[in-house]
N, C-alpha and C positions, 0 to 999 in steps of 0.2 A: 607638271602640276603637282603641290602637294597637297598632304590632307593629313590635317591634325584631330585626334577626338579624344574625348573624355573616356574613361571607362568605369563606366556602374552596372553593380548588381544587378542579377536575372530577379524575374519575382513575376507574380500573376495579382490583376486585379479585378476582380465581379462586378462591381458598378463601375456601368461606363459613366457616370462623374469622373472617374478616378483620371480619366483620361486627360479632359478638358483642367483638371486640378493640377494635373501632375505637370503639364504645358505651362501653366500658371508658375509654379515652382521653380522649374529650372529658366524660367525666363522665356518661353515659347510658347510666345501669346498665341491665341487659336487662328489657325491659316487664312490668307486674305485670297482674292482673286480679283485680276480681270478678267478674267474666265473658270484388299485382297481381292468368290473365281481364283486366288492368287491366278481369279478376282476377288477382291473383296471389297463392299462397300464400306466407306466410312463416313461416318457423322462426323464432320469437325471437335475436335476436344478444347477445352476451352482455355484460354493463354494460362492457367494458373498451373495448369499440366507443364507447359512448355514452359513456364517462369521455374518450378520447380528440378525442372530437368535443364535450364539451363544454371541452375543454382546449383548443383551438388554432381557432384561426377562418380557417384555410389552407382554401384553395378543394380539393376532394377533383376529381381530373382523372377523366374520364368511367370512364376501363376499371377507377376502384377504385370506382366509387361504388355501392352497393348495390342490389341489382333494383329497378327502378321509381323510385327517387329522382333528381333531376334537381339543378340547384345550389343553386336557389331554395330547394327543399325541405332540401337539408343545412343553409343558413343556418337555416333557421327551425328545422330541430331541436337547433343549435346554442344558438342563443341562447333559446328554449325550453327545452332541458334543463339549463343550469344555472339559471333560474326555478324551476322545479321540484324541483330537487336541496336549495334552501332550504324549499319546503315539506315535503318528505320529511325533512329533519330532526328537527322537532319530537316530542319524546316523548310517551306516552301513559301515564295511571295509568291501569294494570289494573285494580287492586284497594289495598284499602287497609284497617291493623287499628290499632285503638287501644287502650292497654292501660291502668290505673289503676296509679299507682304503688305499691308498700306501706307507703311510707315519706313520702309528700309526698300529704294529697291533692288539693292543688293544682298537682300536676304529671301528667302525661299523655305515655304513649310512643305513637307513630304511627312505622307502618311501611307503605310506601309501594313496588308493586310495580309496575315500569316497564318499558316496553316501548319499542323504538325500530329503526324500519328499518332493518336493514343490508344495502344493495343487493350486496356482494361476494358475501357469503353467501348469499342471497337467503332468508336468515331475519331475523327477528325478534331483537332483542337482548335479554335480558330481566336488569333489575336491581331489589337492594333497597336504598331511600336510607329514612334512618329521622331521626327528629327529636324533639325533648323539648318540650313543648306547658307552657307557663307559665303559669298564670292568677294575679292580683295580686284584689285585695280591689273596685279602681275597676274591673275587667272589662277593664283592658286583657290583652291577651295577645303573647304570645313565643314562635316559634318558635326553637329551636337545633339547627341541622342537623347530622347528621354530616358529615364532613368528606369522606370518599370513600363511590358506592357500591359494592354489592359486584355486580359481575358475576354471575348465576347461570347457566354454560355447560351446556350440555345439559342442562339440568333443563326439567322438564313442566310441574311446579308446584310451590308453595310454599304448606304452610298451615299458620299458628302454632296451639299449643295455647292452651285459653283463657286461663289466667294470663300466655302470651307466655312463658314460662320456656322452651318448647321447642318447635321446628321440625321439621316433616315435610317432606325434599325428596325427591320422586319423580324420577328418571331410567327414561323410558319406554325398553327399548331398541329397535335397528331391526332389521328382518328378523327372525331366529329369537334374538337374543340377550337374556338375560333383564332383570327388572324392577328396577331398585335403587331399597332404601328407606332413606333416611337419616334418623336422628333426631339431631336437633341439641341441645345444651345451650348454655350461658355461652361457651365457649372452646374445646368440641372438639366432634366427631362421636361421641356415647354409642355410636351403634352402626348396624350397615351391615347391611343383610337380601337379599340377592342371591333372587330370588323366578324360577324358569326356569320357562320357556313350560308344562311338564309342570303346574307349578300352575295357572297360569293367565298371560295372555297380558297387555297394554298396561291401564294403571290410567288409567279415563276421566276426562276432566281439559277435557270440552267444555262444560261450564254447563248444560248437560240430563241425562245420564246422572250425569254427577259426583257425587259423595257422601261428601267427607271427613269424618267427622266424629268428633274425637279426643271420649271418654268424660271425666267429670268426675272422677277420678280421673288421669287423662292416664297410664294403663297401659295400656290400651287403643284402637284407631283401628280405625275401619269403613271400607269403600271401598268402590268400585264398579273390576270390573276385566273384561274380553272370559274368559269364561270357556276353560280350557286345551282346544286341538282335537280334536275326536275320532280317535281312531282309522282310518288308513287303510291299504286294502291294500300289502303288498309285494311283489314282486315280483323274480326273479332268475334264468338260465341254463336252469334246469329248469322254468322259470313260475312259477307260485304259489306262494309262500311264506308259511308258518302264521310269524308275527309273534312265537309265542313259542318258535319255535325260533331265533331268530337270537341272535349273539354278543352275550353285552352285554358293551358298553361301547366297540362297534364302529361304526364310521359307516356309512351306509350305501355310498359306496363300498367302503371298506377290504372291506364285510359282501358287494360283488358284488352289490348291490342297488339297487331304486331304490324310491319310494313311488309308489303309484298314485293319482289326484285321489280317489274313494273320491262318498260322494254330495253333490252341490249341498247348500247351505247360504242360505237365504234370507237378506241382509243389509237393514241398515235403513236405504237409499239413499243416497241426497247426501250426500258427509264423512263416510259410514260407510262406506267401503271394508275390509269383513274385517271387519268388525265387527254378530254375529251373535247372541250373546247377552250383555247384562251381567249379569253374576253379583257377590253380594256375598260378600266375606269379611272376617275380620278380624283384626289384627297384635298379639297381643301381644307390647310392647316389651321387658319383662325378659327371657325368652323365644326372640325375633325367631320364634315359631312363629307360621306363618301356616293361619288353616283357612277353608276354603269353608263358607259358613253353609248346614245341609241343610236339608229341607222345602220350599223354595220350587219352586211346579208349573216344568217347563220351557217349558210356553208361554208364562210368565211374563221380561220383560226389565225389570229394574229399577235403583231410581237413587234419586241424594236421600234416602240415610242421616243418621236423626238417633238418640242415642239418648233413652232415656225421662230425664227428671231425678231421678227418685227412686232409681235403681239400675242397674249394669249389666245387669237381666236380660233389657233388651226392645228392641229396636230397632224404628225406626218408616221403612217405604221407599215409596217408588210404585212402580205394578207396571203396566209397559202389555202387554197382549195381543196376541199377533202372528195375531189372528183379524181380521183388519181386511178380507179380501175380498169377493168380493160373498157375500149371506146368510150371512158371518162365516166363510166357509172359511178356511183358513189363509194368511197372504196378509201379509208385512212390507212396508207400504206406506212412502215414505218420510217421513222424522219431520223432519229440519231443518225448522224455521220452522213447521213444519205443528201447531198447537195442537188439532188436531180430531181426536187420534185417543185413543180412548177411556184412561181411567188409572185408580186406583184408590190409595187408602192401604192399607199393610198392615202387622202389627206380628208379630213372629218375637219366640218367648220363647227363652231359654236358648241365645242364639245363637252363644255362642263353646261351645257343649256340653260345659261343664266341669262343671255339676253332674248326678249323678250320680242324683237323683231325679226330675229332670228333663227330660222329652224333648223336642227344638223342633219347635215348632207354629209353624201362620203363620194370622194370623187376618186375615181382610177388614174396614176398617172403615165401609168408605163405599159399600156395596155398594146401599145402598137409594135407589134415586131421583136420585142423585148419578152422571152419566158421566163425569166429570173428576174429579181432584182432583192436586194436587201441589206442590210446596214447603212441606212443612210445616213447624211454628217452634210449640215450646214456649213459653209464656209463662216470663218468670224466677221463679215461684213455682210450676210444674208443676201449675197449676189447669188450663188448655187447652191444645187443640193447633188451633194455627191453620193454616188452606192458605187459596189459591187453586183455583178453578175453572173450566174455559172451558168450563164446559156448552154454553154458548150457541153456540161452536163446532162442539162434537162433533155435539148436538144438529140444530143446522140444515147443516152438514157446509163451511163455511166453512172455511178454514185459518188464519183468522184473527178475533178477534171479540171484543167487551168480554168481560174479566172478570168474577167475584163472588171474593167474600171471606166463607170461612166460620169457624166455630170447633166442635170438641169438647170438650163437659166432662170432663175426663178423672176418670178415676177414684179415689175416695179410697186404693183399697188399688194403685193402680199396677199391676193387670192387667188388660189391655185384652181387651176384651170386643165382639162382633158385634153392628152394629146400633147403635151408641151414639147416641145424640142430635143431629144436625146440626143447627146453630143458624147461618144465615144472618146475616152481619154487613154486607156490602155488597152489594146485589142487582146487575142489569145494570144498568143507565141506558137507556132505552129510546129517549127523544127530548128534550133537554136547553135548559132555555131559557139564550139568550140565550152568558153566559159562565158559566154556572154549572157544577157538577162535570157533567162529559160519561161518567163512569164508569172502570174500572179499565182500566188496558193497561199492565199492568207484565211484563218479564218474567223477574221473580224476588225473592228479598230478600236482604240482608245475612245472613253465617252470624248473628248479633248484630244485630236487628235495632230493639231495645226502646228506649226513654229510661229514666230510675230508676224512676219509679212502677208500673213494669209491666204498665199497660194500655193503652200507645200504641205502637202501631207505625209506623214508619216506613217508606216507601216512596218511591223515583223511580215517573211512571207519563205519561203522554202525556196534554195538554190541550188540547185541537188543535189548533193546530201549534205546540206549547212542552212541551217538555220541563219537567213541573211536579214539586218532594219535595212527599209530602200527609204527611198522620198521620190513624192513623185509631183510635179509642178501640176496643177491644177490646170494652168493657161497655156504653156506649149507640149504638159506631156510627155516632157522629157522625166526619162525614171534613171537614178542612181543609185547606186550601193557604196553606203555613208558606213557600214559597220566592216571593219580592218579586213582586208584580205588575207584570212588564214583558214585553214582547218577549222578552227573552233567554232562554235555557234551561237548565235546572240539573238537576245530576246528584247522587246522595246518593253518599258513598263509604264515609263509619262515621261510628257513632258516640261521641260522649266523654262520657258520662253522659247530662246534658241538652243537650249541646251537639252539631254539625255539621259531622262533613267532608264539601264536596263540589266539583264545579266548574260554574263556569259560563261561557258562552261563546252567541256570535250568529255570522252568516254569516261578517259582518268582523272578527271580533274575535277572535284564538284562545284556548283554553280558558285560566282565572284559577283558582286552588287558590284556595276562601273558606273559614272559620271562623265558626259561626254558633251565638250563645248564645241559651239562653230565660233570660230574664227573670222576675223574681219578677211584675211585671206579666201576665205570659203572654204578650207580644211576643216577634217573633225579633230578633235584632239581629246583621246581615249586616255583614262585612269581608272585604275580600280581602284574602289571604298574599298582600302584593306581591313581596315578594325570597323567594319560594322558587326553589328552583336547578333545578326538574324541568320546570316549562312557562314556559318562557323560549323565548319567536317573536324573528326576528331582528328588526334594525333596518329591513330591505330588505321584510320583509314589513308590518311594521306601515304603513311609507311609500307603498306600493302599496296596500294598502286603505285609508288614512287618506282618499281622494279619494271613497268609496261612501260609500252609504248602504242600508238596507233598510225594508223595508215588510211588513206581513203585510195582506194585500188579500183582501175578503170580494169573494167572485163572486156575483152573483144568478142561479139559475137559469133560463135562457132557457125557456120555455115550458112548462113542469110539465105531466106527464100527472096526469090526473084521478084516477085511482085511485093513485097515489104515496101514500106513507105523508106523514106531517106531516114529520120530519124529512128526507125525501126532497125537499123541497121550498127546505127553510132553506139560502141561499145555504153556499158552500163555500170555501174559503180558498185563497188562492196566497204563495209569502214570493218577493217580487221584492228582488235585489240591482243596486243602480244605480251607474251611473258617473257623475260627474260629467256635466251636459249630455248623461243617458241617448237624446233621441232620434236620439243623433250616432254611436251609437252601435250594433253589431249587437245581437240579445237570442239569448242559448241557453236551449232551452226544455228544461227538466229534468224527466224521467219517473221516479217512482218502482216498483218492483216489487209484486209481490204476489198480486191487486190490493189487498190488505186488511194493509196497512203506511201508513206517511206519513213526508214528512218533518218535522222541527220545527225549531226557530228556532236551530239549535247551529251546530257551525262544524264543515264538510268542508270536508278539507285541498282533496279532487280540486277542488271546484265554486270555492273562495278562489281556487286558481291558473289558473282559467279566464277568474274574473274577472280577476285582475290582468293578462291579456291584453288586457284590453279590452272584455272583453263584458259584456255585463246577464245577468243569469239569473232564471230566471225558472221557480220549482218548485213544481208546480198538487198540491195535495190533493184529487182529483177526486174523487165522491161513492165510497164503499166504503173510503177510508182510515181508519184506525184514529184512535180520540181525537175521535168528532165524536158517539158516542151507536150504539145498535145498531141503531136504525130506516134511518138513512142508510149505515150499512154492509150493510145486507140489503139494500138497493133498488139494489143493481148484477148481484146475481147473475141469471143469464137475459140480460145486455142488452149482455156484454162487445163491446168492435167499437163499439158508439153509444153508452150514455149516457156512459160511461168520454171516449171520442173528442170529443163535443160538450161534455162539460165540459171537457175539454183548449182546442179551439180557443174556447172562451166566455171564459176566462179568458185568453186572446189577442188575443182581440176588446175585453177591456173593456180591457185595459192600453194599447191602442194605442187605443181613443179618446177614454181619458184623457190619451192623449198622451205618454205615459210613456215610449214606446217608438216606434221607427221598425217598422210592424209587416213592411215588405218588407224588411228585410233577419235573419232567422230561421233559425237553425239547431236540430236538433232530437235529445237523444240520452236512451238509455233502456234499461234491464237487464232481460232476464226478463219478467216485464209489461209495465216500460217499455217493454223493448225489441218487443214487441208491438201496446201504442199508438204509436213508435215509425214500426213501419213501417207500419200502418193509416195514419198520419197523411198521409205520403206518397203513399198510393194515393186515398184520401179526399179532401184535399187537395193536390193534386200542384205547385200553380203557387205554395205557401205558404214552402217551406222552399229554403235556397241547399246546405243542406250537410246529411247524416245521420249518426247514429252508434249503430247497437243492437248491445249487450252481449248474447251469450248469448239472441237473442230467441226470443218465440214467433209463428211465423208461420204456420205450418202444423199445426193442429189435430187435424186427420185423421190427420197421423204421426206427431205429440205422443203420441196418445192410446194406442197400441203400444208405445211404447218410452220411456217417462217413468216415473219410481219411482214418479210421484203422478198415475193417467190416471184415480181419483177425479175430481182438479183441475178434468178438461177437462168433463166431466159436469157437475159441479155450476156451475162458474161460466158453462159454456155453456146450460145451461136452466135454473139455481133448484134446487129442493127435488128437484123431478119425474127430474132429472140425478141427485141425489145417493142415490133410493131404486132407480132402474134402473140404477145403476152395474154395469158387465160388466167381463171380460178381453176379450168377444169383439162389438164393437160392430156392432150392425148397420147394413145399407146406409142406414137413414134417420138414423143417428144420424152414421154419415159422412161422410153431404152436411151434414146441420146441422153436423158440425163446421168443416166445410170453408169452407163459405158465410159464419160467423162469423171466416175467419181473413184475415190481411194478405194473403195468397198469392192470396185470391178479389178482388183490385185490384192484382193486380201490374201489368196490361197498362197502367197508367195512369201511374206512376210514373216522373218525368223527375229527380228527385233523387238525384245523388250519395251514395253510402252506403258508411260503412266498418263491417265488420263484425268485432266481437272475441271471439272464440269460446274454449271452453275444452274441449278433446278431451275432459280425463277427465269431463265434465256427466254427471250421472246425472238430475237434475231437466226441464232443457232441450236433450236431446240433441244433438250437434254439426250432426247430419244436419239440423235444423230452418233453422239458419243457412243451411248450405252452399246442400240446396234452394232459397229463396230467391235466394240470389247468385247460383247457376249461371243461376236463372230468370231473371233479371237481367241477366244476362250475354248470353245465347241473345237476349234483346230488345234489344242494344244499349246496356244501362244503365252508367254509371261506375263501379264495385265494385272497392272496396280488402279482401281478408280476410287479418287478422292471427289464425292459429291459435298458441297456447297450449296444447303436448304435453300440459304435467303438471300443469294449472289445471282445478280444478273449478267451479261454478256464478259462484261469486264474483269468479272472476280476481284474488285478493287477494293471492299470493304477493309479496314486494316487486318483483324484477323486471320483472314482470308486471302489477304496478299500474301502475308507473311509466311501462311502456312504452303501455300501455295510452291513459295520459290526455297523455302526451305527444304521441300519433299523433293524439288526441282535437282538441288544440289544435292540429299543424300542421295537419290537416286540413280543418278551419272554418277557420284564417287562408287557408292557400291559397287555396279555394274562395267566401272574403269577398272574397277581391281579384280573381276574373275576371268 
């Protein structure tokens, strides 16, 4: 298959007109559809520090040089930070929609939503680059790009309607200022919907709560938004003030007043700061009246708006319960990441409450036998309603755990009805031989996620350490893996009838935009968009990795206990990235979080530019990672601290006497769980590692378990099943030795390793105090402890300044400490 394209000019545009203009221009009418202490603390310094110190390579004289940095050290963050500043370039596709034209049905519009670091701002820059997708009769294809993209400034998100004729742009606003909705056409903005806090508050736009979903008519749009605050006291001169005597239209100054906090409000932890209830409502455009959909219980937080295909009258949402305490008291434990906390489908009739004989109801569909369900997805002939399930999650109380895949018959007369039929389409995968399907870990779908025939879905989902697109037949069930049998990893981004956008990418490689047709044979047939203009790695990088290579390396289990499950047993996988002549070389040992996540065979930016320092790396799948089957992901909980830890140094032991690696010189870093193996590693094995570095870790169990959104977690993964049905607020003394005795903190005194630690003040999942403890312990013993605190960084330390500075301290810090 070939592919021929234009090449033009980069550029930024501010009015999205410019977009719908610019389409216009090159002939791409707008898209159609049928569907230091050395320690010491440090305040972040702000990029114009590090832009200056990567500009000038002048020796900084001692009385300007920054606390605790020395000469050596500014050289190296010199010449380090512009390394890094190439890999912080590269953009990333968000997201991506494909449209069918009206007029050509050989031609296809793809619009393509991009995002890209801008360290001044320390936001994210987010644009839409669009292109006309050609297809010829021999299957060669053509993209034609447009020519500029369009900048989208302070916008939330962007989501097309489904013929692509029209645009939904959200502007979340900040503090107390209200929500703009913008509906876009061909060449102008139809129409602007100013939405203030009184209705409701930030329209959710996180991949969980989110729920766009424009009506097939595109008169209508559902969402998910923080529902408007309640009511709090006022207060003034005299005291108490009754709230409807005061002036409207008066501030509360101007009014001699203030507001008083009024009651606590449970939030739904990590990333959800103030975010306390999703409520849905919905926009009609002619109109721009916005109404809050009634019926829905308030214990009720939902998300994941579809509506039904036969009519506007029913919408379809998930509903999670904020009962989630011990024996279901009221209790919002936290949700990021956390797939284990109970969900449900539900369907609201009459939801924009326009007719008049009828009243909205909310009906449960999945209420029988089913404790999960969510991302639901009509079929294109509104026969089913297909979801997702983490039973196996909720169930065994993991926070992480193979999927299933079910479907609903939906009903011939399109009122949905209690109880309906749950028909099991992909079960878990229990213990998976060999390389065979290891079961679901996706976490989500396409809004569009069908081919033409309408009963295959497609899906990205984890194969053990690869990033596999399956399809899975809707009506017998049969699941395949459609994306090339290699190493590398591949991501779905839309679809174009029978055909493929997605990308792929390895350790060394950065990500490649491909184009992938089915065949009248029923083959795929894979090409990569060479000259597109959006994931273009510089020349500097591809040069620096061009000298590695990778490996995905199977670890045999060192001595299996007897009673382990079968798949407890089956060795476990590590992806090592090598330097040329690797045992000349240091190795950094890479810890994943979770524990019940992995990594796969894709390419991060942070661990590419590590390597390109010089080092091996080396990132262990240790038993409990996600994509290996659900017998081996259950055979960690109870044993965090050892089987986690010995399959870490196992996969150490085998690299190094394979000879792969120099195994004394090892450096070792790790976030969250990582950073929890992390710092075990170092007390466990003390005389192993030259250098440390844990993110956000967990060290201390016992203080965890108080002050964590999620002190389920520390229960369940510290004792099994037994943890997850005695789950407290108020642990007792034997559960706080056990916790104590399973954590990093119960080997500190052993610990002779250097450690830098990168903490993020606002954590709500791994509190600051878990870090710090540790350091100061550290500290009081004589230990070498570097902590870089992050004011306004939560669990992830993702903000761009804050990555950057992060993985930059990452690298002088190993280099340093490789060379004494």
């Amino acid at each position: 298959m070939a592919f021929a394209f234009p090449s033009f000019p980069s550029s930024t545009i501010k009015n999205v007109s410019h977009l719908f203009q610019s389409l216009a221009r090159w002939n791409l009418s707008p898209p159609h559809s049928s569907s230091s202490f050395a320690i010491f603390l440090h305040k972040p310094r702000s990029v114009s520090y590090q832009a200056s110190a990567m500009q000038s390579s002048e020796i900084i004289s001692e009385n300007k040089m920054p606390l605790g940095i020395d000469e050596k050290t500014i050289e190296e963050y010199t010449s380090q930070s512009k390394l890094l500043l190439e890999f912080t370039k590269l953009p990333n596709i968000d997201k991506a929609w494909v449209f069918k034209s009206q007029n050509d049905e050989n031609v296809s519009k793809a619009m393509f939503l991009v995002s890209q670091s801008n360290l001044l701002a320390n936001k994210r820059r987010k644009y839409i680059l669009s292109a006309n997708i050609s297809k010829s009769k021999d299957q060669s294809v053509s993209f034609q790009w447009s020519p500029f993209p369009t900048e989208m400034s302070g916008v939330s998100t962007v989501v097309p309607s489904p013929s692509g004729l029209k645009l939904l742009v959200v502007r979340n606003g900040e503090d107390q200022s209200p929500t703009k909705l913008e509906i876009w056409s061909e060449c102008q903005m139809e129409k602007e919907i100013v939405v203030p806090q009184s209705v409701h508050g930030s329209v959710y736009t996180d991949a969980w709560f989110e729920g766009i979903s424009w009506n097939k008519e595109e008169n209508l749009i559902a969402y998910i938004a923080e529902e408007a605050p309640q009511a709090k006291p006022t207060f003034n001169d005299f005291g108490y003030s009754n709230n409807n005597e005061n002036k409207k239209g008066l501030n509360e100054k101007d009014n001699n007043s203030w507001k008083g906090q009024g009651d606590w409000e449970e939030e739904w932890g990590e990333t959800y700061f103030r975010k306390r209830r999703p409520s849905l409502f919905i926009i009609e455009i002619s109109s721009g009246e916005v109404r809050a959909v009634e019926g829905i219980p308030r214990s009720l937080s939902v998300g994941q708006a579809v509506w039904t295909p036969q009519n506007d009258n029913h919408l379809i949402f998930v509903g999670w319960t904020s009962e989630n305490g011990f024996q279901k008291t009221p209790r919002k434990l936290g949700i990021k990441y956390c797939y284990n906390r109970p969900c449900a489908l539900y369907a609201v009739s009459n939801p924009f409450g326009k007719s008049n004989d009828e009243t909205t109801s909310v009906v449960e569909l999945t209420s029988h036998g089913l404790s999960s369900a969510f991302f639901p997805r009509f079929s294109p002939d509104g026969k089913y309603l297909v979801f997702l399930s983490a039973r196996s999650a909720v169930d065994s109380g993991a926070h992480g755990a193979t999927n299933s895949l079910h479907k609903i018959e939906w009903p011939l007369n399109g009122v949905p009805k209690p109880n309906l039929n749950i028909i099991d389409l992909v079960p878990v995968v229990m213990c998976p031989k060999d390389e065979s399907f290891p079961g679901l870990y996706c976490s989500g779908f396409l809004s569009n996620p069908w081919l033409n025939d309408g009963n295959t879905i497609i899906i990205s989902s984890m194969w053990r350490s690869r990033d596999a697109i399956i399809s899975i037949n809707i009506i017998s069930g049969q699941v395949s893996r459609i994306s090339p049998d290699s190493d590398h990893s591949f991501d779905l981004l839309a679809i174009d009838g029978d055909n493929l956008l997605s990308v792929s990418s390895c350790p060394i490689d950065p990500p490649k935009l491909n184009y992938c047709q089915l065949e009248a044979s029923s083959n795929w047939n894979w090409a990569e968009v060479s000259s597109n203009p959006i994931l273009k790695s510089s020349d500097k990088i591809k040069s620096l990795l061009s000298d590695h290579s990778f490996s995905i390396l199977k670890i045999p289990v060192s001595n299996p206990a007897v009673n382990l499950s079968n798949g407890g047993k089956d060795p476990y996988e590590a992806i090592l990235i090598s330097c040329k002549d690797s045992k000349n070389h240091a190795t950094i040992l890479v810890l994943h979080g979770g524990p019940h996540s992995a990594f796969s065979s894709s390419y991060y930016k942070s661990y590419a530019f590590l390597s390109s320092l010089g080092f091996n790396i080396l990132m262990v799948n240790y038993r409990g990672s996600l994509g290996f089957g659900e017998e081996v992901l259950q055979s960690l909980p109870g044993k965090i601290g050892s089987q986690d830890v010995n399959d870490v140094l196992g996969a150490l032991d085998y690299v190094t006497e394979k000879g792969l690696i120099d195994g004394n010189k090892v450096a070792v870093v790790g976030g969250s769980h990582g950073g929890f193996l992390t710092t075990h590693l170092i007390g466990q094995a003390p005389n192993r590692f030259f250098a440390a570095c844990a993110r956000n870790p967990v060290c201390n169990l016992s203080l965890m378990v108080g002050t964590t959104d999620i002190p389920d977690w520390v229960y369940f993964e510290s004792c099994g099943k037994e943890g997850k049905n005695n789950f407290s607020e108020s642990p007792t003394p034997d559960y706080l030795t056990l916790f104590y005795n399973k954590s990093p903190i119960s080997h500190i005194s052993k610990v002779k390793t250097p450690v830098l630690f990168l903490l993020g003040a606002q954590d709500l999942r791994v509190p600051v105090s878990n870090g710090l403890q540790y350091a100061r312990a550290l500290r009081e013993r004589g230990g070498e402890v570097k902590v870089i605190l992050f004011p306004e960084d939560v669990h992830g330390i993702e903000r761009p300044q804050s990555d950057f500075e992060s993985f930059l301290n990452i690298g002088v810090w190993f280099k340093n400490h490789l060379n004494k």
